[in-house]
C-alpha positions as CSV (number, residue, x, y, z in Angstrom):
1,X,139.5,216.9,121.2
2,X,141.1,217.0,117.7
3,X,140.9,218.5,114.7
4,X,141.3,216.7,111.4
5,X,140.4,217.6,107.6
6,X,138.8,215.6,104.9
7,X,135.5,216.4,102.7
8,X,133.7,213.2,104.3
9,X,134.0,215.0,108.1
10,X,131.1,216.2,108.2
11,X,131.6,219.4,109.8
12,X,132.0,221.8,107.2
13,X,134.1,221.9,104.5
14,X,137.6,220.7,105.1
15,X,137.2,220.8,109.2
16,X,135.9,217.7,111.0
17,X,135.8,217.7,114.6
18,X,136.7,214.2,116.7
19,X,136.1,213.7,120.5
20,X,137.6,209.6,120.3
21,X,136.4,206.5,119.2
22,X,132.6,206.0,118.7
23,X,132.0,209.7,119.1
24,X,130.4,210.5,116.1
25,X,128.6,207.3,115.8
26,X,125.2,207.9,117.1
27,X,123.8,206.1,120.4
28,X,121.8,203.6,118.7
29,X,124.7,202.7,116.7
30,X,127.3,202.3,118.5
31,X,128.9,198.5,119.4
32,X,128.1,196.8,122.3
33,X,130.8,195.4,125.2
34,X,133.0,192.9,123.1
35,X,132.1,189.3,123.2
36,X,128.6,190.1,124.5
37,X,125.1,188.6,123.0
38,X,121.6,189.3,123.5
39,X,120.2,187.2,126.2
40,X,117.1,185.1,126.0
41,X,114.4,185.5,128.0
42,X,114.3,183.3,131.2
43,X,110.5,182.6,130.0
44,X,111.5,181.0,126.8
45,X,114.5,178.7,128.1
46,X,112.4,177.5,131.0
47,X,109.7,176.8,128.4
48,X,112.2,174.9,126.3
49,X,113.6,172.8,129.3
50,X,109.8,171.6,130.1
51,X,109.0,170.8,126.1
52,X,112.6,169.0,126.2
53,X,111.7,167.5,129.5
54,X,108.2,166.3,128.3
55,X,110.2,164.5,125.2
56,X,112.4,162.6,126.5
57,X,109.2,161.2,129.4
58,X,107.3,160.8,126.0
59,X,110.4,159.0,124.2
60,X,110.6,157.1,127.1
61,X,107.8,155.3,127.8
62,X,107.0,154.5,123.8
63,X,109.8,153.3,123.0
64,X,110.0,150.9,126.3
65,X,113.1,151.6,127.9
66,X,110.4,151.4,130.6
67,X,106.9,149.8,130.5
68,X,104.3,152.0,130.0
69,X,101.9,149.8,132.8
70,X,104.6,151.8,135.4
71,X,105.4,154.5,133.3
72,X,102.4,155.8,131.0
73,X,103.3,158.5,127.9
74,X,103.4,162.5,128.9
75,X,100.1,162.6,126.3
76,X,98.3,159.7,128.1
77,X,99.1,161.6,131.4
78,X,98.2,165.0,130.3
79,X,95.0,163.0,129.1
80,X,94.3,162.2,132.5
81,X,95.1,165.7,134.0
82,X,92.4,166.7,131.7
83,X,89.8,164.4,132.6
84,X,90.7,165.4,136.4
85,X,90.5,168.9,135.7
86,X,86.9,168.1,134.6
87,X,85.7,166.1,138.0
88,X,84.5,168.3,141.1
89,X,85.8,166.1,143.5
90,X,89.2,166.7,142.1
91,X,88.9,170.6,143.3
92,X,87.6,169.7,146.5
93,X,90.7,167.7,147.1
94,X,93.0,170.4,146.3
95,X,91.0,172.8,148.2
96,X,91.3,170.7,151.3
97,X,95.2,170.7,150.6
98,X,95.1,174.3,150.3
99,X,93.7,175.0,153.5
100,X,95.6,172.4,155.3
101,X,98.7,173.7,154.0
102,X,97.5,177.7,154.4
103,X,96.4,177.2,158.0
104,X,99.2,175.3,158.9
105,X,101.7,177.8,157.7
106,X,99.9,180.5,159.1
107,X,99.8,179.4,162.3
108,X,103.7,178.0,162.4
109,X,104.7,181.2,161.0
110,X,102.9,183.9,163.4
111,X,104.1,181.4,166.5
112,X,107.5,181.1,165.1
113,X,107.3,184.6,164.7
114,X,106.5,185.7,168.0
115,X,108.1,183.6,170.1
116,X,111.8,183.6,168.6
117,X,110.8,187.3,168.8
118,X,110.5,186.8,172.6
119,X,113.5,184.6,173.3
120,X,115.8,186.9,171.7
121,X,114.8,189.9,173.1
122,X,114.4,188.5,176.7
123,X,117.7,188.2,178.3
124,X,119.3,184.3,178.9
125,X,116.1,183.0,177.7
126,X,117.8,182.1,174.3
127,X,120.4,179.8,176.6
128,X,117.3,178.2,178.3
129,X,115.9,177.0,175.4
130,X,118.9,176.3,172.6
131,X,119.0,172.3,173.8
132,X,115.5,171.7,173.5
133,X,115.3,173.6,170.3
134,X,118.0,171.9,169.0
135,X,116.8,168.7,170.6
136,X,113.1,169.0,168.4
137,X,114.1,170.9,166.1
138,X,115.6,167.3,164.2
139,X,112.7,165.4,164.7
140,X,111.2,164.3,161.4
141,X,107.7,165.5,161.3
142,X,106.7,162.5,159.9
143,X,108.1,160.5,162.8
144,X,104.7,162.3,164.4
145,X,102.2,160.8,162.6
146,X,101.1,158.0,165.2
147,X,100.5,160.7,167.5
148,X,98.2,162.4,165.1
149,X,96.4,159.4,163.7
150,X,95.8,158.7,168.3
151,X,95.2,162.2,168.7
152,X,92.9,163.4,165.8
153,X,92.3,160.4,163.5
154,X,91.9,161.5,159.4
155,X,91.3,164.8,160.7
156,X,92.0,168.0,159.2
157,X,93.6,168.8,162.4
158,X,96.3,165.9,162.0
159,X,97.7,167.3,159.0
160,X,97.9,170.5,161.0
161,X,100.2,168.9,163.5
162,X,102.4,167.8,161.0
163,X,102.2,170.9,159.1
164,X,102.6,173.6,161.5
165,X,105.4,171.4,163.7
166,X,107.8,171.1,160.2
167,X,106.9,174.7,159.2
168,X,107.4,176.4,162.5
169,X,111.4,175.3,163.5
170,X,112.1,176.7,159.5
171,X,110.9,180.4,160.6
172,X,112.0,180.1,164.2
173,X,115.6,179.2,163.4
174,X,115.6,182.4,161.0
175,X,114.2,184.6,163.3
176,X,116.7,183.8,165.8
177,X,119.6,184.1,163.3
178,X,118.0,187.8,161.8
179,X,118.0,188.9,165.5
180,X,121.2,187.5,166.1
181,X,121.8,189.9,163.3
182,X,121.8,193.1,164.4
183,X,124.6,195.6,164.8
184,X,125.8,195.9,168.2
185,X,126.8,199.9,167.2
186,X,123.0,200.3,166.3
187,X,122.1,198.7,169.4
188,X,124.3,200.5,171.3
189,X,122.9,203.7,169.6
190,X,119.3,203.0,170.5
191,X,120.2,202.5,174.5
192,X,121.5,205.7,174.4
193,X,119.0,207.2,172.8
194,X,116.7,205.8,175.4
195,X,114.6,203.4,172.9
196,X,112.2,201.4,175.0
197,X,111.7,197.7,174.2
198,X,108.7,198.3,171.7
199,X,110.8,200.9,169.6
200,X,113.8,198.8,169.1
201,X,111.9,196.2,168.4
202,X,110.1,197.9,165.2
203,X,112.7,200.3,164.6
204,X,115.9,197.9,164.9
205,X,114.8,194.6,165.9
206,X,112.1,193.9,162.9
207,X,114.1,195.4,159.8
208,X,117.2,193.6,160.5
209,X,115.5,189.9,161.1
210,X,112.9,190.7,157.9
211,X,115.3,189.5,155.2
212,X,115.6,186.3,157.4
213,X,112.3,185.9,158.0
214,X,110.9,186.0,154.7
215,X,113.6,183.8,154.0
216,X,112.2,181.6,156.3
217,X,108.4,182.0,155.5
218,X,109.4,180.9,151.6
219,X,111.4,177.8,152.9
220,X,108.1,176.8,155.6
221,X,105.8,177.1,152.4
222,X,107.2,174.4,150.8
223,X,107.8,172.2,153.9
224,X,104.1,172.5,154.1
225,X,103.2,172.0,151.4
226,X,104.9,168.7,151.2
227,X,103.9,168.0,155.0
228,X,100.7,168.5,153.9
229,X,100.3,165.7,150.7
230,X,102.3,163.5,153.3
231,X,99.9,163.7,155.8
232,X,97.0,163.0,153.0
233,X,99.1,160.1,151.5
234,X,100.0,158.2,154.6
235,X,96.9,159.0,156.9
236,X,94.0,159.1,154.4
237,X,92.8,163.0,155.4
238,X,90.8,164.6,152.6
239,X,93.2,166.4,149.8
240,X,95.4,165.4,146.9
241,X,97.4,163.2,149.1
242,X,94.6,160.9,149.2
243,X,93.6,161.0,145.8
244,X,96.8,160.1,144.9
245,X,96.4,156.8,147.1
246,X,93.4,155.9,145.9
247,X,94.8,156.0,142.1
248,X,97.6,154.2,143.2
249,X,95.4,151.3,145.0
250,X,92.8,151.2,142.1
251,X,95.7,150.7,139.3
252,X,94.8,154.1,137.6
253,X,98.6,154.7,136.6
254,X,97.9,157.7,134.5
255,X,95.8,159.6,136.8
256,X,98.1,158.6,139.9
257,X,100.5,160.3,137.5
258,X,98.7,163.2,136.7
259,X,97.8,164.0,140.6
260,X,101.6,163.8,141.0
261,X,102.3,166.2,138.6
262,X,99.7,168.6,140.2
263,X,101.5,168.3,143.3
264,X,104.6,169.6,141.3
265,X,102.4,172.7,139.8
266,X,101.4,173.3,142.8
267,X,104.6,173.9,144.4
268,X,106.0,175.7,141.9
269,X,103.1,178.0,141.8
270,X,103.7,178.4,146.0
271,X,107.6,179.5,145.6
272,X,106.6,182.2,142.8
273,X,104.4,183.8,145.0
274,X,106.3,183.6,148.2
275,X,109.7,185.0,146.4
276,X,106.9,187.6,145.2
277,X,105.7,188.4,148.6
278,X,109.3,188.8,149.8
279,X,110.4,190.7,147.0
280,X,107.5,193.2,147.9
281,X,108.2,193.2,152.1
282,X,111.9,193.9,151.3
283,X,111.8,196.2,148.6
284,X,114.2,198.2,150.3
285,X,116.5,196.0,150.9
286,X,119.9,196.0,148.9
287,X,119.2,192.5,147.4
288,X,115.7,193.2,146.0
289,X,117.3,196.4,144.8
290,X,120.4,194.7,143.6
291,X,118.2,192.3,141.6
292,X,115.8,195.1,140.2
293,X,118.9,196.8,139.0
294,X,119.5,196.4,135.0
């Protein structure tokens, strides 16, 4: 701290006090780090990449860089999207993609979930089974769809197939890894401490392998997702999938178009509320924490 003297000090006459630089500016005042600028909201700049985005496909198509029989206008298809909006058959598609996609996660998920649960924890049972995992695990799912067309036809149960057998390897692989995981000190701790199975499974196992299997759970929900319009597009089970064949069939470009873009919502809309969902199960965890912080 110094002392200085001037009339403009504003500390009395002919005494100022000084602590440094900035101190007697006041909080609002004061200058930010150097070379730093207000950032824009994430909102607005992916607002202005679909608007820029919806130019160019607009700019595109009118001024025939390519033909707008393949490639209709962004108003013609928005048009369409309308009109779709409108039919009740349209929501009855996307409910049946819904629940083919919903159930098929479900059921990947709380099977991946227990049983990489089980081979971890049960001693040499992971060496037993890493070739054929790693044997299936690389099978397309959509190498499968003979066996569901033999099996179950145009089903709702073939799009299962598909669904819950690309869905399931994406949490079982993450589930192993989380486990994997764990501290060897902390597992060393909770034999000593004469934890049974159960309690070091919910007390050590489960909060270590959580990160990974959200992880996993948010990559499934978009593998079924697309699984799911496959299956609809290539078998002909009730959903968008289908729809979108049918458009394609009847030359209704623009609606083909608009069911595509759907799709795209759609997904989107799934991987805000899975990262949502995993940033409420892990808000504890130092990532979630780290990405809360200001």
């Amino acid at each position: 701290m110094t002392a200085t003297t001037g009339a403009g000090s504003g500390a009395g006459p002919g005494v100022g006090v000084s602590s440094g630089p900035g101190a007697a500016d006041p909080p609002h005042a004061r200058p930010g780090p150097a070379g730093t600028r207000p950032r824009t909201p994430h909102a607005l700049l992916g607002g202005a990449g679909i608007l820029g985005f919806l130019a160019c496909w607009e700019t595109v198509s009118r001024t025939g860089v390519v033909s707008a029989d393949f490639f209709p206008p962004a108003t013609r298809v928005l048009r369409a999207l309308a009109a779709e909006a409108a039919d009740p058959a349209f929501w009855s598609a996307l409910g049946d993609t819904l629940t083919g996609w919903a159930l098929g996660l479900l059921v990947a998920t709380t099977g991946a979930v227990a049983l990489g649960t089980l081979i971890a924890v049960v001693p040499y049972l992971r060496e037993a089974t890493a070739s054929t995992v790693e044997f299936l695990r690389p099978i397309p799912s959509v190498a499968l769809i003979p066996l569901a067309v033999l099996l179950y036809g145009t089903d709702l149960r073939s799009t299962l197939l598909l669904v819950v057998y690309a869905a399931f390897w994406q949490v079982l692989v993450q589930v192993l890894h989380g486990i994997q995981d764990v501290d060897p000190v902390a597992a060393e701790t909770a034999r000593s401490y004469g934890l049974g199975t159960w309690a070091r499974i919910r007390h050590l196992l489960w909060p270590t392998a959580l990160p990974y299997v959200m992880t996993g759970v948010r990559l499934a929900a978009a593998v079924a997702l697309i699984l799911a319009v496959t299956a609809e597009l290539v078998i002909g089970a009730p959903g968008l999938g289908s729809r979108i064949a049918v458009a394609q069939t009847s030359q209704a470009v623009p609606e083909m178009y608009a069911l595509v873009v759907v799709t795209g919502l759609l997904g989107v809309l799934i991987n805000l509320g899975a990262r949502g969902v995993e940033r409420r199960a892990l808000f504890w965890h130092q990532s979630v924490r780290g990405e809360a912080a200001p």
